[in-house]
C-alpha positions, 0 to 999 in steps of 0.5 A: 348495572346497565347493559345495552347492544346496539347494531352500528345505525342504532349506535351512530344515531345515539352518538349522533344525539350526543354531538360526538363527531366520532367515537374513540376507539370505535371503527368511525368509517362504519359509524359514520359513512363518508357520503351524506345520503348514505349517512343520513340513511343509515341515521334513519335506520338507527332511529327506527329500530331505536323506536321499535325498541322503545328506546325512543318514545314519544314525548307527552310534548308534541313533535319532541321524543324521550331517549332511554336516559340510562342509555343516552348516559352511556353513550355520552360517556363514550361522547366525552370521556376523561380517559379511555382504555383501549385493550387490545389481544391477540391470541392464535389468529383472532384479534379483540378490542376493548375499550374502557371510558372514564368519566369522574362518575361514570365508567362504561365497557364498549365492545365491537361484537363484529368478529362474533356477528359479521353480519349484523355487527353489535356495539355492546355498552356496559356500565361497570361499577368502579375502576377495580372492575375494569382493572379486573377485565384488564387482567383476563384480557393481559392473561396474567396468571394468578400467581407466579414466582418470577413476578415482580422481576424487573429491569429497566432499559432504553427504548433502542436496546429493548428494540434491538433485544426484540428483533433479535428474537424476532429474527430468530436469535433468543439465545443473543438476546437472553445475555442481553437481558441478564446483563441488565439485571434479569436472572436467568430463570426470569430472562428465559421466561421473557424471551419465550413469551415475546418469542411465541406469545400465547397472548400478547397485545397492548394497554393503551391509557388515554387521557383527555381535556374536552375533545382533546388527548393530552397524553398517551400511556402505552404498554405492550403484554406478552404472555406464554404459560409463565408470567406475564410480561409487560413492557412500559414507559414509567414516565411519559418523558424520555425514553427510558422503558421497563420490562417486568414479569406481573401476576395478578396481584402485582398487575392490580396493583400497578394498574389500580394505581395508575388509574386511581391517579388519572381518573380521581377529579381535578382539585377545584380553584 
């Protein structure tokens, strides 16, 4: 499958070629300067270092150039998605984001390399096979383990009362919020593993699922993971309306099921009139 790094002119210049404005997810102030002369500078750069690449070729027709089509594949991808995936981790002080971009037959991992190269940020595009490999990059960024006794718990709640449990742990009360969480159905084994993992996760972050029709976002799917030695736990919405919310305890085999799922019926195509 096709791989390719891209320093962020190299990037903003294929974008660029691709007609997208912007791209979801990305860090669109250093793709695209405000000021029109630092832009077009930084378009330049990009196109050179493309043609030093050979990424961009010149054309058998005068004046005309040949973009790398594998490439120019990806980037329109990342130009107009059908859904995208935006992951983001936090584990001990550093932060890491990945975005996961669906079409009905293409699908492309980008990540921002510039934690790991502040001065000379890299965009990485991967294209992935099917929607079960990005399900599987999902797991490892989640941190769910491969197999837990407590998976499958869940209790469902309102968006208040789950927020009212999470300051109390915040606040430094677990012990007011541990009966809150049994009360609603928990048991207490799996209620303790709840409140430490939101207490003091060792990963948490959020899965946002973001589905689009042309340049525009029709829905927005969020769920919040919190992991520490145990399971992981996953706060969601079920339904886009109301606001009713689940917490449960995934492992790897119940979060690639639920995730598979979900994505399986938001990116198979649209039934043709």
């Amino acid at each position: 499958m096709r791989q390719e790094t891209l320093t962020t002119a190299e990037y903003a210049w294929m974008l660029e070629m691709a007609g997208a404005p912007f791209a979801f997810g990305a860090d669109n102030a250093s793709l695209f300067p405000e000021a029109e002369a630092s832009r077009e500078r930084q378009l330049q750069s990009g196109l050179d270092a493309l043609r030093a690449r050979q990424l961009v070729t010149p054309d058998e027709q005068p004046d005309c150039e040949r973009l790398d089509m594998a490439l120019a594949r990806l980037v329109d991808v990342v130009a107009r998605p059908r859904l995208a995936i935006v992951t983001e981790r936090r584990e001990g002080g550093a932060r890491k984001r990945i975005v996961h971009y669906l079409t009905h037959d293409t699908l492309v991992e980008y990540a921002d390399l510039g934690e790991d190269a502040p001065d000379a940020r890299r965009h990485d595009l991967r294209a992935l096979p099917d929607v079960p490999a990005i399900v599987l990059a999902l797991l490892v960024l989640a941190g769910a383990p491969e197999r837990h006794e407590i998976a499958g718990a869940r209790i469902a709640m309102n968006e208040p009362v789950f927020a009212k449990c999470k300051q109390l742990i915040d606040d430094g009360s677990p012990d007011k919020a541990r009966p809150a969480l049994t009360k609603l159905g928990l048991q207490s084994d799996a209620a303790q593993s709840a409140v430490d993992a939101i207490a003091a996760p060792e990963q948490a972050g959020t899965i946002s699922i973001v589905e689009f029709q042309g340049p525009d976002i029709v829905d927005t799917r969020v769920m919040a993971f919190f992991a520490k030695g145990g399971p992981t736990w996953l706060a969601r919405k079920p339904a886009a309306e109301g606001n009713e919310l689940e917490l449960l305890a995934v492992d790897r085999p119940t979060m690639w099921t639920l995730l598979l799922e979900s994505l399986r019926s938001l990116a198979e195509p649209e039934p043709q009139a």
